[in-house]
C-alpha positions, 0 to 999 in steps of 0.5 A, spaced: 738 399 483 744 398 488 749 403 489 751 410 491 749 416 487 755 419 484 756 425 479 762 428 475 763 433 471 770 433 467 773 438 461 778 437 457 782 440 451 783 436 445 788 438 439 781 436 435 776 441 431 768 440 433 767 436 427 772 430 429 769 431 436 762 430 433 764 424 429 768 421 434 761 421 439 756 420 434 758 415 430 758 407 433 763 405 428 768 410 431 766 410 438 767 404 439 775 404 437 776 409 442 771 407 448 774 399 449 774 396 453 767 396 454 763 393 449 756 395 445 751 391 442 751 389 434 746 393 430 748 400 431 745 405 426 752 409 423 750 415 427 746 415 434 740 419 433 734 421 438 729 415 441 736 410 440 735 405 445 741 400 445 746 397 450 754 397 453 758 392 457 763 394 462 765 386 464 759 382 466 755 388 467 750 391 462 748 399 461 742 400 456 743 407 452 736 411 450 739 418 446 734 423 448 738 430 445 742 430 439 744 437 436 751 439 433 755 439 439 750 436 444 748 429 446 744 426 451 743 419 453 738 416 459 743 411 462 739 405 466 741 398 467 748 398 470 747 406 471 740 408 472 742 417 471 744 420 465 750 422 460 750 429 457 756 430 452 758 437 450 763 440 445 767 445 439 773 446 437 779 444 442 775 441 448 770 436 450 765 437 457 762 430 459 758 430 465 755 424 468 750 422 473 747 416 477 746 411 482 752 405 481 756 401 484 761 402 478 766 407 480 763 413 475 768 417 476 774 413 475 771 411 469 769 418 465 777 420 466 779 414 463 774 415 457 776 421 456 783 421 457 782 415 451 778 420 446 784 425 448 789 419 446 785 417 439 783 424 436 790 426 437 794 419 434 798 419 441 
């Protein structure tokens, strides 16, 4: 894999219970309003579950997902492909906490901010 190691842990509040959160992660259908411009393969399930292996586009390039963890306010996800690290997802009422890691060439930073600023902006109808 070419690249460099990067890592990012970012917090946020949001004016959204733990179960809007929870579904906004969880669930393809919703994710994939609030999580544009990047793109996911057809065929997901309604509801990502542990041993999901499935793909996401950045422009040309592809980020194949396998969930590993799926609780109540947890999820986990071993990235490879156009990030080879992992994703961990944290939540409740009121905040979101997503941390990520990896070897990419893509900017992994810029690109969590901006995820969760657009999971912020959807949940909360701004």
């Amino acid at each position: 894999m070419f690249g460099t190691f990067q890592q990012s842990r970012l917090r946020i509040e949001i004016d959204a219970a733990q179960g809007q959160i929870q579904t906004s992660l969880l669930q393809p259908g919703k994710f994939r309003q609030w999580l544009w411009p990047q793109r996911f393969a057809e065929g997901l399930p309604d509801e990502l579950y542990a041993g999901l292996v499935f793909s996401s586009y950045v422009g040309p390039v592809e980020i194949r997902h396998e969930v590993q963890q799926v609780t109540e306010n947890h999820l986990r996800m071993v990235l490879s492909d156009g990030i080879d690290g992992f994703h961990e997802w944290y939540w409740g009422d009121n905040w979101v906490q997503s941390r990520l890691e990896g070897i990419s060439v893509l900017p992994i930073n810029l690109g969590q901010s901006l995820t969760l600023l657009r999971l912020r902006q959807y949940l909360t109808g701004a």
